[in-house]
GUTIMI-96930 format. One record per residue (C-alpha): residue number from 1; residue in one letter; x, y, z. Coordinates in steps of 0.5 Angstrom, whole numbers, plus 2048, in hexadecimal, padded with zeros to 3 digits. Layout:
N
nr,rest,px,py,pz
NUM,a,X,Y,Z $
...
***
This chain:
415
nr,rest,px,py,pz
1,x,800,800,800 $
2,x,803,807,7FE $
3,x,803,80B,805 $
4,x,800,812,805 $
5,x,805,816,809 $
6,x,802,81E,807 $
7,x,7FC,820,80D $
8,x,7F4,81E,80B $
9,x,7F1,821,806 $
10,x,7ED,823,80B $
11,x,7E5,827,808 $
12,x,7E5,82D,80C $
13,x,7DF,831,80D $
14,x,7E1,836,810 $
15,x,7E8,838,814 $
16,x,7EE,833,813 $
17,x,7F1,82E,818 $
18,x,7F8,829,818 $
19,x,7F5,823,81B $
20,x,7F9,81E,81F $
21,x,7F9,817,81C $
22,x,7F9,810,821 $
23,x,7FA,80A,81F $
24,x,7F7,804,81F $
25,x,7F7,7FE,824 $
26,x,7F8,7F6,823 $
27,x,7F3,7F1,827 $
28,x,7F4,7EA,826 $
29,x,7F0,7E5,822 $
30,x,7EB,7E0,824 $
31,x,7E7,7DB,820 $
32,x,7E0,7DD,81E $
33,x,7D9,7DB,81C $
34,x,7D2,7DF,81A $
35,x,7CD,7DD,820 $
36,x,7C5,7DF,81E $
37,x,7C2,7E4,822 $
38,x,7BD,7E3,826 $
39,x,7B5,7E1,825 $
40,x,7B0,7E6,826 $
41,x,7AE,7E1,82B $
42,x,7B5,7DF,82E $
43,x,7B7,7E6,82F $
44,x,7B0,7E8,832 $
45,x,7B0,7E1,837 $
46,x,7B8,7E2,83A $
47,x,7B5,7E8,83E $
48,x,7AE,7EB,840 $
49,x,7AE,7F3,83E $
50,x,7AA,7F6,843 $
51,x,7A3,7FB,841 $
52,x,7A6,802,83F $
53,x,7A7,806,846 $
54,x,7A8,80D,845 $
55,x,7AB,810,84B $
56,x,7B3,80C,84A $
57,x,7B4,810,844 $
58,x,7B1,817,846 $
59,x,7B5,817,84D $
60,x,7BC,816,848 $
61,x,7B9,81D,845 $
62,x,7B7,821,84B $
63,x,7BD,823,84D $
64,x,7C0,822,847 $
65,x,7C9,820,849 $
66,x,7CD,827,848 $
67,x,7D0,824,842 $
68,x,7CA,825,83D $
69,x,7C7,829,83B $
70,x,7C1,827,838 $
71,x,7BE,820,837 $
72,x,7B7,81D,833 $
73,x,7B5,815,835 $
74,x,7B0,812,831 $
75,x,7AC,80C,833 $
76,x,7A8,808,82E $
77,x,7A4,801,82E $
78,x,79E,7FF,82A $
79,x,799,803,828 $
80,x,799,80A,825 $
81,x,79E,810,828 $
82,x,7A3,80F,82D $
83,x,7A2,80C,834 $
84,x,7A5,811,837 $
85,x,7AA,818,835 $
86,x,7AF,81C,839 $
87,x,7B3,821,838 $
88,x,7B7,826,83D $
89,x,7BB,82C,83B $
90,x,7BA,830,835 $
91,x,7B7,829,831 $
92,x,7B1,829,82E $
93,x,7AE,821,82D $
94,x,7AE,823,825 $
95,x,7B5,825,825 $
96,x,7BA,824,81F $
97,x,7C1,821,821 $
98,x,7C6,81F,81F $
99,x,7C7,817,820 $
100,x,7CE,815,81F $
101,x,7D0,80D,81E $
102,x,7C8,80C,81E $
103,x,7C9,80D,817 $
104,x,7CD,806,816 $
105,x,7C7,803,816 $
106,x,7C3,806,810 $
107,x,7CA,806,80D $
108,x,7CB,7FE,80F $
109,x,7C3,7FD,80D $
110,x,7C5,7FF,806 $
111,x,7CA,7FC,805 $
112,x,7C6,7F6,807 $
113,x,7C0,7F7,801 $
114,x,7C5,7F7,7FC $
115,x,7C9,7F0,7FF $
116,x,7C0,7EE,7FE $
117,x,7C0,7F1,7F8 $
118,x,7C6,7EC,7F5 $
119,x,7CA,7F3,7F4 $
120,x,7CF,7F2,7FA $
121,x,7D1,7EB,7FB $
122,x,7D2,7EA,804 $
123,x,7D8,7E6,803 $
124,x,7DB,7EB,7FE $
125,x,7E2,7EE,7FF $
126,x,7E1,7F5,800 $
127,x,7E7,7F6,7FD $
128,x,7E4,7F2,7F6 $
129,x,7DF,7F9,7F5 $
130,x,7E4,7FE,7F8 $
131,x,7EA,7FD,7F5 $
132,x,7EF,803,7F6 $
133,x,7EC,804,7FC $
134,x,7ED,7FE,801 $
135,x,7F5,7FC,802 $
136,x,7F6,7F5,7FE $
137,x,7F8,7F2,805 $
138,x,7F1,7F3,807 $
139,x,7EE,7EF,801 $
140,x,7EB,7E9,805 $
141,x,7E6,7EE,808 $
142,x,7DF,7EC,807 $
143,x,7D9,7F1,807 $
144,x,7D6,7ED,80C $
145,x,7DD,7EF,811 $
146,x,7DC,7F6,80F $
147,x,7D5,7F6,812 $
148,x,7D5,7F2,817 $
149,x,7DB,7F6,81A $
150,x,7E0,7F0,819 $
151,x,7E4,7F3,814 $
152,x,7EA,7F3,817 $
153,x,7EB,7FA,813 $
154,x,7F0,7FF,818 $
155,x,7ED,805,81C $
156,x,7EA,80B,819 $
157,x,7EF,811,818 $
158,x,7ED,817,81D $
159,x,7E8,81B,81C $
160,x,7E7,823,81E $
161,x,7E6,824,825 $
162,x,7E8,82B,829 $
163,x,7F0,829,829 $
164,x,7EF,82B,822 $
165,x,7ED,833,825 $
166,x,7E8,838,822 $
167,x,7E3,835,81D $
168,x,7E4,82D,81E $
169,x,7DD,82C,81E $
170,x,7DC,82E,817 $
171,x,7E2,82A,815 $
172,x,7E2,823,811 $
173,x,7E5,81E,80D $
174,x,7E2,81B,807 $
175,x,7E0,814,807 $
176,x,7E6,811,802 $
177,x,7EB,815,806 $
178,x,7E8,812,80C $
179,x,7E9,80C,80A $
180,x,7F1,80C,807 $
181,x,7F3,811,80C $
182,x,7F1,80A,812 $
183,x,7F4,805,80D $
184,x,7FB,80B,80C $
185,x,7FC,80B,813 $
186,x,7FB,803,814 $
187,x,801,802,80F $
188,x,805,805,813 $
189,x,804,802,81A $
190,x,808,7FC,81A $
191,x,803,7FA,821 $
192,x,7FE,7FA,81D $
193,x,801,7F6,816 $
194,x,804,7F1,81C $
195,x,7FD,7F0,821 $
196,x,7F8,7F2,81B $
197,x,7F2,7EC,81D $
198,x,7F0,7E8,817 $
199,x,7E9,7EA,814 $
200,x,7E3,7E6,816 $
201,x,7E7,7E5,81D $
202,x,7E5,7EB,822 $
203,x,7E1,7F0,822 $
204,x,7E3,7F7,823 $
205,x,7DD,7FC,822 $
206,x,7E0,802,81D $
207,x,7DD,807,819 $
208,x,7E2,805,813 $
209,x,7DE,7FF,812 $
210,x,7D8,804,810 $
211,x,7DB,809,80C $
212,x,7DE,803,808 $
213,x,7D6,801,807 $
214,x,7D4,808,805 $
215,x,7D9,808,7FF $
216,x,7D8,801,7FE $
217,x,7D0,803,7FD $
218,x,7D2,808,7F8 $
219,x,7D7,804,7F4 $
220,x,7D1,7FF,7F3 $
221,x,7CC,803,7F2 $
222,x,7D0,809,7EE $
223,x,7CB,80E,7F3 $
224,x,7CE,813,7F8 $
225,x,7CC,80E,7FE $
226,x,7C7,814,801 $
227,x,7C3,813,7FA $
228,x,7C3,80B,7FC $
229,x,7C1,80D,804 $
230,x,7BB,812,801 $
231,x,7B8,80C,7FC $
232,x,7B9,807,801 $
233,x,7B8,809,807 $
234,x,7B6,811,808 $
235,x,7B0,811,804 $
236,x,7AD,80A,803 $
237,x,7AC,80C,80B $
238,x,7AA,812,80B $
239,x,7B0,815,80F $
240,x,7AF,81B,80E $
241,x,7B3,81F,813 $
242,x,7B9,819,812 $
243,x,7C0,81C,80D $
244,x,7C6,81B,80B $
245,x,7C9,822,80A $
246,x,7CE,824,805 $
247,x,7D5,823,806 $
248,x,7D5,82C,807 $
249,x,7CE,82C,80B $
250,x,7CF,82E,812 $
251,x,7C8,830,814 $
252,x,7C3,82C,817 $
253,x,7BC,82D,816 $
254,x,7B7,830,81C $
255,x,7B5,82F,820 $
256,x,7BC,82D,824 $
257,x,7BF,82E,82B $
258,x,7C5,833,82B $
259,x,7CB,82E,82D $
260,x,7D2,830,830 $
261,x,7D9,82D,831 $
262,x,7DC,831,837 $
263,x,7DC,838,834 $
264,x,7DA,836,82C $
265,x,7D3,835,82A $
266,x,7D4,82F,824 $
267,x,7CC,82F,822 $
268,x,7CF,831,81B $
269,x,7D4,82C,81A $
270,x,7D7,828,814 $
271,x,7D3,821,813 $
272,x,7D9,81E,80F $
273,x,7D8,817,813 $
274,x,7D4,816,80E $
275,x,7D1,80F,80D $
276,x,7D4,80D,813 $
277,x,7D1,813,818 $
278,x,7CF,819,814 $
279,x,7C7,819,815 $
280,x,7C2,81D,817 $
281,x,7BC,81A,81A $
282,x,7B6,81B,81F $
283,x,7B3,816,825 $
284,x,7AE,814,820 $
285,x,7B0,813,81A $
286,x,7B6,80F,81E $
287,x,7B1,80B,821 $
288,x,7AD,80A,81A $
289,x,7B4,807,817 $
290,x,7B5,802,81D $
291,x,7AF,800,81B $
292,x,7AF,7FF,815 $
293,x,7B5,7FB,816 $
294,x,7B3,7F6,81B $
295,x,7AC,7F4,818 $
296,x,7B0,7F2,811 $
297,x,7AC,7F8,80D $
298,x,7B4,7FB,80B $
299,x,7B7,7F3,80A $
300,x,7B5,7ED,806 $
301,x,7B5,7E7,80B $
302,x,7BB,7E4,808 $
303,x,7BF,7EA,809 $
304,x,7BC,7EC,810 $
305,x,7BE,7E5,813 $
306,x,7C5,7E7,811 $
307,x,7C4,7EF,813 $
308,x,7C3,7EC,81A $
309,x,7C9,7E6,81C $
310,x,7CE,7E8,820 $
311,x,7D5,7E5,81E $
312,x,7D7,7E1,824 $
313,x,7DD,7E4,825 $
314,x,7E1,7E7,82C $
315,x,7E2,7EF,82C $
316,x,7E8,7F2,82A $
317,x,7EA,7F5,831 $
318,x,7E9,7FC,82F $
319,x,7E2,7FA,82D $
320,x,7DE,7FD,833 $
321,x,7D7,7FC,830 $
322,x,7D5,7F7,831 $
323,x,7D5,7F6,839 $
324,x,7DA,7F0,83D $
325,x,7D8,7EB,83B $
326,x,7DE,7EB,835 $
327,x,7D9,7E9,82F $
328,x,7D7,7EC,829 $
329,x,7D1,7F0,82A $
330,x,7D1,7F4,822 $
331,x,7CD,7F2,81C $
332,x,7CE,7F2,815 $
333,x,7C7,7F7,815 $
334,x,7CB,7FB,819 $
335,x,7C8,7FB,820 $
336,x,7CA,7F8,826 $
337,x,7C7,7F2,82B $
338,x,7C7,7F5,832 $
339,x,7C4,7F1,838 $
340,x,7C1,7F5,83E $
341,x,7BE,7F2,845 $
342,x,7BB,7EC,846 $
343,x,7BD,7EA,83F $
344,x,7BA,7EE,83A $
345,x,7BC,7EF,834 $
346,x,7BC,7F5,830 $
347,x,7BF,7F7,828 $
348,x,7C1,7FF,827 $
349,x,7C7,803,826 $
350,x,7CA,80A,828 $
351,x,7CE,80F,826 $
352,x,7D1,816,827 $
353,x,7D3,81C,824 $
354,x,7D6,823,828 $
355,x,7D0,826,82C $
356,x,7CC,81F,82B $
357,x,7CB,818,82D $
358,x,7C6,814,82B $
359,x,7C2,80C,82B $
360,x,7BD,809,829 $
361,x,7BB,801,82C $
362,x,7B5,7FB,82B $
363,x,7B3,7F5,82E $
364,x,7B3,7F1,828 $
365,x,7AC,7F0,828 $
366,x,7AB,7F8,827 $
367,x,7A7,7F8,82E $
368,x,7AC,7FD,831 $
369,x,7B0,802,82E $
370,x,7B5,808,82F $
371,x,7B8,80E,82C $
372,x,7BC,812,830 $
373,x,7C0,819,82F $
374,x,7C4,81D,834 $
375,x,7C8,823,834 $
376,x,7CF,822,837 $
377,x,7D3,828,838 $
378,x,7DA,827,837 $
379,x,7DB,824,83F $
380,x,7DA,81E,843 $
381,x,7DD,818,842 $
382,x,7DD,813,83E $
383,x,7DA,80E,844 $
384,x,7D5,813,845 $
385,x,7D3,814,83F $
386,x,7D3,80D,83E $
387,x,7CF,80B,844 $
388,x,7CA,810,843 $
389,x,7C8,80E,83C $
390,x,7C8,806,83F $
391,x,7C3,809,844 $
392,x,7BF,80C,83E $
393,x,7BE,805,83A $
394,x,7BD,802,840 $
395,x,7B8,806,844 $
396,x,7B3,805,83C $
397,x,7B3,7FD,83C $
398,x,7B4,7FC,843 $
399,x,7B6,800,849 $
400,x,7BC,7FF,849 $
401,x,7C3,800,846 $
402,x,7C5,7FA,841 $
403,x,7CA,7F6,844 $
404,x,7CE,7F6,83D $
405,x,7D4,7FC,83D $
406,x,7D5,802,839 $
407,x,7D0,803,834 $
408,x,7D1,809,832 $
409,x,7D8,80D,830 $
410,x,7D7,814,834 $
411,x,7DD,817,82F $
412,x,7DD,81B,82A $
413,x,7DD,817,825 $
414,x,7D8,814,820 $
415,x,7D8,80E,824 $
***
């Protein structure tokens, strides 16, 4: 592979920044099998979800922690409208924000009517459609490693935050330079290139996976990855207040809390995380998504299977997702197995972006749903955060915190 020796050619809004490059990680490898998901049935007996009790949820809001500022939960079962919503702060239950690695399953869940389509296949090598993109020495990679986080492709490259001064929340990278940059930088670790895991043999959750799936999406279709998300998804569901905003749009539709870094309001920032965390959406239209795609109106049975089994493979040890236990807990379909007290089982995803962090969970059987944003301001750790939106989920399926760890990353970064 050519090493790249020059800055990132970095897409920049508005200011300019020398971003600081790290390098990537080696796990060590294991051996691998794909595990089918849950029944309906199956989930919904390993634990009992207790009726909806609202008073959990609306003592986490009132006081809200000091370090956020604002915060939206909203609670939906059967039957129309929600069960319950909740906001504090500057919020309004019809707020518009932006839902950073959320965006992963909409980008995964195309990609997956493609492989129905007979367009990808899901035993492909990534590096058969993307050529000049994927480094030779990660040509065994399939698309099924790419979206079921077991690639063994290098960390991302890092991403704007305040060490880059005035303006980082406006800056941004474009989706191939992203990718070449993480692969430059690995080449040049010879950690990496001595302890880099085998494909199929761990699961590392990494944002690189789904940038790979948005340009792979394009190759095959010959479309920009938004023209596929608006025909696909957007507009057959009537999400309305759902976008992916161009590369140089750094507005937000309202209305829309005014959110804050320390002393930088980021409310205009750039979507550059693009397919991977560059949407913008709403609590409903979040929770008509999730919907959509657990009771199989957006995959076909023969895929949606697939979309749903979780390979069985351990965590690489800077997995911290997927709870303790040490198993894989991501799907291809882009969304993660969590299991809460007394057992339940709930499907979702989370995400963040500077002055945002966001989640949506279900039961399996759709009987209990989800959708959460908060306004992290810049303080509080990262035990903190973590606790606190633990105690969110858990409060709108069972009372209590899930037992599983971290199922949010509290950065800045579209995770």
């Amino acid at each position: 592979m050519r090493h790249r020796t020059t800055a990132l050619h970095r897409l920049v809004v508005a200011g300019t920044a020398t971003v600081a490059l790290t390098l990537g990680v080696g796990v060590p490898a294991a051996t691998a099998r794909a595990a089918d998901a849950p029944s309906e049935a199956a989930a919904t007996a390993r634990g009992h979800l207790p009726g909806f009790d609202a008073e959990p949820l609306a003592q986490r809001l009132a006081p809200l922690p000091g370090y956020h500022a604002g915060a939206l939960v909203r609670v939906d079962g059967p039957g129309r409208g929600p069960l319950w919503t909740g906001t504090a702060g500057a919020v309004t239950a019809d707020a518009h924000f932006r839902i950073g690695s959320v965006t992963k399953a909409f980008t995964h869940t195309v990609a997956l009517q493609l492989v129905a389509e007979h367009r990808i296949g899901i035993d492909d090598p990534v590096r058969s459609h993307l050529p000049d993109l994927i480094p030779a020495e990660y040509g065994g990679v399939t698309v099924r490693q790419v979206l079921d986080h077991t690639s063994g492709f290098p960390a991302p490259a890092p991403t704007p935050a305040p060490r880059n001064g005035p303006g980082w929340w406006l800056m941004g990278v474009t989706p191939g330079d992203g990718v070449r940059d993480a692969f430059a930088l690995a080449a040049a670790d010879d950690a990496w290139r001595r302890h880099r895991p085998a494909p199929g043999t761990v699961q590392q959750y990494n944002g690189l996976n789904t940038l790979v799936v948005g340009l792979l999406v394009e190759k095959v279709t010959g479309n920009s990855f938004r023209e596929e998300l608006d025909h696909r998804i957007l507009r057959p569901l009537r999400l309305r207040h759902t976008s992916l905003p161009a590369s140089g749009d750094v507005s937000i539709p309202g209305p829309h809390a005014r959110v804050y870094v320390g002393a930088d309001e980021v409310t205009r920032q750039s979507p550059y995380p693009w397919a991977e965390g560059g949407m913008i959406s709403t609590a409903a239209d979040l929770d008509r998504f999730l919907t959509a795609l657990l009771s199989g109106r957006l995959l076909p049975p023969s895929v949606r299977k697939l979309a749903f089994s979780v390979p069985e493979v351990p965590n690489a040890p800077r997995n911290r997702h997927c709870g303790t236990a040490g198993k894989a807990c991501f799907a291809p379909v882009g969304l993660m197995r969590l299991t809460l007290a007394d057992g339940v089982t709930v499907w979702g995803k989370t995400g963040s972006r500077p002055g945002w962090e966001n989640g949506f969970f279900t039961t399996p059987d759709l009987r209990r749903r989800v959708v959460y944003s908060l306004n992290p301001n810049g303080t509080g750790t990262s035990q903190e955060h973590t606790d606190y939106v633990l105690a969110l989920v858990g409060a709108a399926f069972t009372g209590v915190p899930p037992t599983a760890a971290e199922p949010a990353d509290p950065g800045h970064r579209p995770r």
